[in-house]
BASE-5044 format. One record per residue (C-alpha): x, y, z. Coordinates in steps of 0.001 Angstrom, whole numbers, padded with zeros to 6 digits, always signed. Layout:
XYZ...
//
This chain:
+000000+000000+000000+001076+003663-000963+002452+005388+002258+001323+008305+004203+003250+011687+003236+005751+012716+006473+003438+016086+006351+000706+014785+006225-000875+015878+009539+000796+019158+009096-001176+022345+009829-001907+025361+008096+000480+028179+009211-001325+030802+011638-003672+027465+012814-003610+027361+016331-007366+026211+018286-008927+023691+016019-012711+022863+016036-013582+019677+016253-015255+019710+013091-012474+020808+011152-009964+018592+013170-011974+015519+012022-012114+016437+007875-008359+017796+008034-007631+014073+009773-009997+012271+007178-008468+014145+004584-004873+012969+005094-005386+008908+005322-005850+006121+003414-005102+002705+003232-002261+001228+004677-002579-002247+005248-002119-005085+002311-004798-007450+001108-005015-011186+002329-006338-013141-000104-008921-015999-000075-009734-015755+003770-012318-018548+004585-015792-017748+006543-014199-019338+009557-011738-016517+009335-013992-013590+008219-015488-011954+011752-014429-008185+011902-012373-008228+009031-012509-005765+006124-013402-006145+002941-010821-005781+000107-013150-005505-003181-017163-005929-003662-018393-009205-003617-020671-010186-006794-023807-013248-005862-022166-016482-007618-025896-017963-007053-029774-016189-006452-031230-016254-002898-033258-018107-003142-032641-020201-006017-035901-021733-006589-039243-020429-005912-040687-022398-002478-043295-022598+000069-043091-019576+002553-046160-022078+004391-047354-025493+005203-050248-025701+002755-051214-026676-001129-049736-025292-004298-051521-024820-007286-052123-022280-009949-053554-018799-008871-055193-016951-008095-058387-017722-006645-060666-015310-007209-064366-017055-006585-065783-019319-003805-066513-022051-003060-063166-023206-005061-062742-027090-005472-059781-028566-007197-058495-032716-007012-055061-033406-005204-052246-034649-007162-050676-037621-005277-047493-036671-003883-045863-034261-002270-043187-031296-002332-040936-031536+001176-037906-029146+001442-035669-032090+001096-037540-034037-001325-038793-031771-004319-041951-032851-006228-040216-033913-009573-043363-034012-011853-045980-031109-013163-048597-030456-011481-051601-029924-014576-053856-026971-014250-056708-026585-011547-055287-029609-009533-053264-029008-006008-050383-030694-004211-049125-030835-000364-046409-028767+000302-044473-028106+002974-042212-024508+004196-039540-024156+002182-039858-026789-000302-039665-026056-004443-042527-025266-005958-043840-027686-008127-043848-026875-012057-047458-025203-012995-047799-023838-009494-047018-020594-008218-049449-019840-005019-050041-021806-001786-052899-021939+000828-052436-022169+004434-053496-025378+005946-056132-023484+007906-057462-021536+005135-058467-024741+003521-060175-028431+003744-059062-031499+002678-062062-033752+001803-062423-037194-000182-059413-036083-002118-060366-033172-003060-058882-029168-002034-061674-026916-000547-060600-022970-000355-062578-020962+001916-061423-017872+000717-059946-015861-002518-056264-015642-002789-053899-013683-005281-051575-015377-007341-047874-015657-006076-049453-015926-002319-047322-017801+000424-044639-018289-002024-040995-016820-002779-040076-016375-005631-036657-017451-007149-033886-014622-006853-036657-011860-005086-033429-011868-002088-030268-011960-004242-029929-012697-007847-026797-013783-010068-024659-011063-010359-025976-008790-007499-023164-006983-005256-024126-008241-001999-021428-006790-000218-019162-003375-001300-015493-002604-000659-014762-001151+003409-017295-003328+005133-016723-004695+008013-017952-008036+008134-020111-008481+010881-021763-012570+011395-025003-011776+009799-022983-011047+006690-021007-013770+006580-024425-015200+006574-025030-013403+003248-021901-014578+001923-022818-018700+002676-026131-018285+001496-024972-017966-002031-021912-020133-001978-019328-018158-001313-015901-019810+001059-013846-017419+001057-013348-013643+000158-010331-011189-000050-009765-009015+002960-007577-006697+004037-004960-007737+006422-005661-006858+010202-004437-003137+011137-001634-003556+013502-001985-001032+016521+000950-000319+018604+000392+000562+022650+002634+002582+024273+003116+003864+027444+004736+006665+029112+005176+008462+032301+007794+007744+035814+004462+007952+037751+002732+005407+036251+003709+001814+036673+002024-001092+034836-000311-002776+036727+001034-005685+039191+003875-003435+039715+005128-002301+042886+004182+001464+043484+005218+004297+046024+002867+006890+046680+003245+009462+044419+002723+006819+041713-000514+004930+039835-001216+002220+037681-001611+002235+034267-005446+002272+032739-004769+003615+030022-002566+000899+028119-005269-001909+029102-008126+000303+028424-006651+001024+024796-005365-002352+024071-008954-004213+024875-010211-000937+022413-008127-001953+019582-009020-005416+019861-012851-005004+020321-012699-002698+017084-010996-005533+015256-007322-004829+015040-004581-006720+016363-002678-005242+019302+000802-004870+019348+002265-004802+023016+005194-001741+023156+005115-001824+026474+005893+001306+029358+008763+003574+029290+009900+006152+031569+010218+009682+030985+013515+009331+029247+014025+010176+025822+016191+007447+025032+013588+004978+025787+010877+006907+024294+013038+006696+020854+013865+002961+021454+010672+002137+022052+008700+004336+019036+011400+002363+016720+010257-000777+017554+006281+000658+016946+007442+001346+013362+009116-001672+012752+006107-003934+013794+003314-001738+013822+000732+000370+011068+000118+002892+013620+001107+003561+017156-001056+005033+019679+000891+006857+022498-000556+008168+025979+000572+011007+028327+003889+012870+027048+002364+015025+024339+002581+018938+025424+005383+020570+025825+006956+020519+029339+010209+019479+030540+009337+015931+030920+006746+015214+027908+009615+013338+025755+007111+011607+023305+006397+015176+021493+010023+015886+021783+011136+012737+020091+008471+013129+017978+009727+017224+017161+013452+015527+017021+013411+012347+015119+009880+012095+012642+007571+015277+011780+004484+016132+014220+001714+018675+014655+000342+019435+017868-003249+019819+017500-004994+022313+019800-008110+020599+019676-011296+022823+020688-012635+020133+022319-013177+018974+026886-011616+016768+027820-008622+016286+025497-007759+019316+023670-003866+018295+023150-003721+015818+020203+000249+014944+018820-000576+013348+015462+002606+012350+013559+004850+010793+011423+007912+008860+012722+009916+006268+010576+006845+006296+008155+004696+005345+010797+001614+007489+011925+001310+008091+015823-001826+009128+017679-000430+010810+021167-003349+010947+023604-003778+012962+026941-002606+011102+029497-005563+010948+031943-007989+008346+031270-010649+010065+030176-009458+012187+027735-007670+009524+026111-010999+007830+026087-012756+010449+024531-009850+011247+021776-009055+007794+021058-012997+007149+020014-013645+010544+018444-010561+010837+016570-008813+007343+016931-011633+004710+016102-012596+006677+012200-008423+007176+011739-007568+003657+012720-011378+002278+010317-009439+004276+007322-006263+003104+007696-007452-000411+008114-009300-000728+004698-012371+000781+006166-014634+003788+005370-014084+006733+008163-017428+006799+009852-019600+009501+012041-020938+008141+015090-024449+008060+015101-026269+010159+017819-029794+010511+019433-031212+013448+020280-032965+012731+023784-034191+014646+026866-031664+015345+029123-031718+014551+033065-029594+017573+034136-028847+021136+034594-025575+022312+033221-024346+025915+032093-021824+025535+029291-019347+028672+028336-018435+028707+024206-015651+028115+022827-014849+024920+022970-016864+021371+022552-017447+019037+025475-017820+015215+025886-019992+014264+029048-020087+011107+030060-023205+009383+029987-026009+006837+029896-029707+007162+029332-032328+005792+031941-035941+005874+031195-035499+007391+027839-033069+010327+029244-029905+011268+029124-028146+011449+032601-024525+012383+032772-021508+012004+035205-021712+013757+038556-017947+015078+037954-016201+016117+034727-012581+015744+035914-010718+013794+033173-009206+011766+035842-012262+009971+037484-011849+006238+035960-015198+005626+037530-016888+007830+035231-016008+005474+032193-017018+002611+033756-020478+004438+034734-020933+005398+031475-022563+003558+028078-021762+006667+026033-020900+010324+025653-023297+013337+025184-021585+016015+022910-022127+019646+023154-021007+021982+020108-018678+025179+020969-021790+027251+021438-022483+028543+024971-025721+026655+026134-028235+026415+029002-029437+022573+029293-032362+022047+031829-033994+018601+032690-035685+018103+029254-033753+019858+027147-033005+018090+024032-029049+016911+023969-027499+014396+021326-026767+011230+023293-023971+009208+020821-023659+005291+022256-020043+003798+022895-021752+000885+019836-021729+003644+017291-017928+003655+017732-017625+000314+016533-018201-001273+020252
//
């Protein structure tokens, strides 16, 4: 696949607060494809991967007109009553077709799903009817084609049934068997790198002095990746040395399609990832307009792209979905997606300044939207409280119990 351009996350000159609007089209904007195509990739194989090319119906769904019923085939429609018609002996059974004609104005058992006969194309229900002395007694009209489907109205030969970019979910690799198909091209699983950073944060199962914490965020992003499909690659945690941070971004570019860093991305004395980043590969610091998260290091190092994320756990929550999950989609083969939102009644009072958008955490109960009782981008508890994220524009705005906000679920993510 072609590679990204070293610049290509560069920003205008003058650009300093970005909305997060514009942020997300200037990101779209400057990715494609990175990842190669695997080739022949059985159903077995097929759950959350990515389709390489559109896939073209080898066979029509289905591929013979059948019973939708239990009932009696014949030739419609019926149109006056009382209706009589003689039986044909025999049957039609899904496993055992009927294999002769069956002549006009006679009838013959079916059963759901079996082929219809040749000269029928309707069936009655078995309690729209009587059976008696051999004969077929309709108690009621009936239009022609009723109870039956017809050959191809699913899929027919030749349809696409599936288009380039989709993730392949099981119900379509139910599409895919239905017709015949084994095996489809795919792209090859996006490899994510997770990395680490910070001397007061310790992997978890460490020993840890006061002044230090365990790492969420490395567990919380690696179980991300792999829920959204792409294979994690384990860099590990370094210290805030830039030796290590170099040694360690390296190995990211050597193994990985894109790294995703956390804490280490402004610009004090001890943030080494942006320096590295500033000293060895090409970066932009986006000022995002956006709470909580705002500082967002997207660059190029070896000719891999890096995502740096805030280190508290929140905001790298919120950046890794709302920029992260549509960047890493694109690069893996996808199509870069909007998250779907709701517009429900909110369930609190909240007084929002302009200038910048914000990401509550929150959940909806009883068809509203309640949020987190605290904001602070450092309250873990908040994230696992909360089933999605209510997003307020930059505009200043007065919400009230009832006020309509736009509630977008952690599933229209990718989750």
């Amino acid at each position: 696949m072609k590679a990204l351009r070293n610049d290509c996350f560069a920003l205008p000159p003058g650009v300093n607060w970005t909305p997060v609007d514009e942020a997300l089209e200037r990101l779209r904007s400057r990715l494609h494809t990175v990842v190669d195509v695997e080739r022949a990739v059985p159903l077995s194989r097929l759950n959350g991967r990515i389709l390489a090319s559109d896939v073209v119906a080898p066979r029509a769904h289905p591929p013979s007109s059948n019973s939708a019923v239990d009932g009696y085939a014949f030739a419609g429609p019926v149109t006056e009553v009382p209706c009589t018609m003689p039986l044909v002996d025999g049957r039609s059974a899904a496993g055992a077709p009927y294999a002769g004609r069956v002549p006009h104005g006679h009838a013959i058992r079916i059963l759901t799903g079996a082929m219809m006969p040749a000269g029928t194309d309707t069936v009655v229900l078995d309690e729209d009817c009587d059976v008696i002395d051999g004969q077929l007694h309709l108690n009621g009209t009936l239009k022609g084609g009723a109870n039956s489907r017809k050959a191809g109205e699913d899929i027919r030969v030749k349809d696409t049934i599936l288009t380039a970019a989709t993730r392949i979910t099981p119900t379509q690799i139910s599409v895919l068997a239905s017709v015949g198909i084994a095996s489809v091209d795919v792209y090859q699983p996006l490899r994510v790198g997770i990395l680490s950073t910070g001397d007061e944060v310790k992997p978890v199962g460490s020993t840890v002095a006061d002044w230090q914490i365990y790492d969420a965020n490395h567990p919380m992003l690696s179980a991300l990746v792999s829920q959204l499909g792409y294979q994690v690659v384990d860099l590990g945690h370094v210290p805030d040395r830039a030796d290590d941070v170099k040694a360690a971004l390296e190995r990211g570019a050597q193994q990985c399609d894109l790294i995703l860093t956390s804490g280490g991305i402004s610009a004090g004395d001890e943030d080494h990832v942006s320096k590295t980043l500033k000293a060895h590969g090409d970066i932009s610091n986006w000022r995002i307009a956006i709470k909580p998260g705002r500082p967002l290091a997207l660059a190029m190092f070896q000719g891999t792209p890096v995502v740096g994320l805030p280190g508290n756990p929140v905001a790298a929550w919120v950046c890794a979905l709302r920029f992260g999950a549509p960047a890493m989609a694109l690069l893996a083969g996808g199509e870069w997606f909007e998250p779907q939102g709701y517009v429900l009644p909110a369930n609190f009072s909240k007084h929002k300044k302009p200038g910048r958008s914000e990401m509550l955490r929150a959940r909806v109960r009883e068809g509203q939207v309640e949020v987190f009782g605290s904001e602070g981008s450092g309250r873990v508890t908040g994230l696992a409280w909360s089933e999605g994220l209510v997003e307020l524009d930059e505009s200043a705005q007065k919400i009230e119990p009832g006020s309509p906000v736009r509630f977008i679920p952690y599933g229209s993510f990718g989750l």
